[in-house]
C-alpha positions in Angstrom: 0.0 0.0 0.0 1.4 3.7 -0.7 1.8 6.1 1.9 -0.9 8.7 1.1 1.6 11.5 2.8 4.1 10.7 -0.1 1.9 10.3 -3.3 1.2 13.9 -4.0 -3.0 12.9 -4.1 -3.6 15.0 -1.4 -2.8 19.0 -1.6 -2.5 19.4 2.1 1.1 17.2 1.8 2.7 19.5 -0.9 3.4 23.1 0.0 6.3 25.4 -2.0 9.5 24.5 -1.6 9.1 20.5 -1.2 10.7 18.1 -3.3 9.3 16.5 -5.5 9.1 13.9 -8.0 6.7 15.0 -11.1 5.2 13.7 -14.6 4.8 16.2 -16.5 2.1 16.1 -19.6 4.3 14.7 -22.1 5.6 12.0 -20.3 2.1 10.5 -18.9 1.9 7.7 -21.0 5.8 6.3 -20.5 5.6 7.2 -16.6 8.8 8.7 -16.5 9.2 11.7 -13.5 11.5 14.8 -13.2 12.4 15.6 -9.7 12.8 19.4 -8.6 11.1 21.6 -6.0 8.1 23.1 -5.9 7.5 27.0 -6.5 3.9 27.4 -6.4 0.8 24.9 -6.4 -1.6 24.8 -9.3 -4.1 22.3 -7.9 -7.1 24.1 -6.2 -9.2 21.1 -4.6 -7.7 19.3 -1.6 -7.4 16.3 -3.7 -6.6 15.0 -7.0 -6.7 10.9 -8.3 -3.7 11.9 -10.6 -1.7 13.7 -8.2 -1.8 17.8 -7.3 -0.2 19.9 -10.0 2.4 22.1 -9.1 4.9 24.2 -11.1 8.6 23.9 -10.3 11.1 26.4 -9.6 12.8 25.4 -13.0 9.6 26.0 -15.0 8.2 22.8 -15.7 4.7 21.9 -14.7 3.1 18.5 -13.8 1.5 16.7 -11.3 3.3 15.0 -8.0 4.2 11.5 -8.3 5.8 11.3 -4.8 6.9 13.7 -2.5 10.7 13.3 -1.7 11.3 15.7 0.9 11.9 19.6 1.8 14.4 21.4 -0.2 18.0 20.8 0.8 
């Protein structure tokens, strides 16, 4: 069973500057995730079943995958 602190389903778990494992659009259908830390949050509902999506500080935008950790 997942950890529902780490998955990124719930918005209450991600805040700006954790880190975080995303997929972005164009990667949805191979899976694969970028990792960076999170500048603002783009979900508005406490909840998402594909994950809350944020925008990273390096631009990108997707949705949380897992939740690593604060920023080092």
């Amino acid at each position: 069973m997942v950890d529902s602190t780490k998955d990124g389903r719930q918005r209450s778990a991600v805040y700006p500057g954790s880190l975080v494992d995303i997929i972005t659009k164009e990667d949805q259908r191979s899976g694969r995730r970028v990792r960076g830390v999170v500048q603002e949050i783009l979900t508005n509902s406490s909840t998402h079943p594909h994950g809350i999506k944020v925008g990273l500080k390096d631009g990108r935008v997707g949705r949380v995958a897992e939740i690593c950790g604060d920023d080092p």
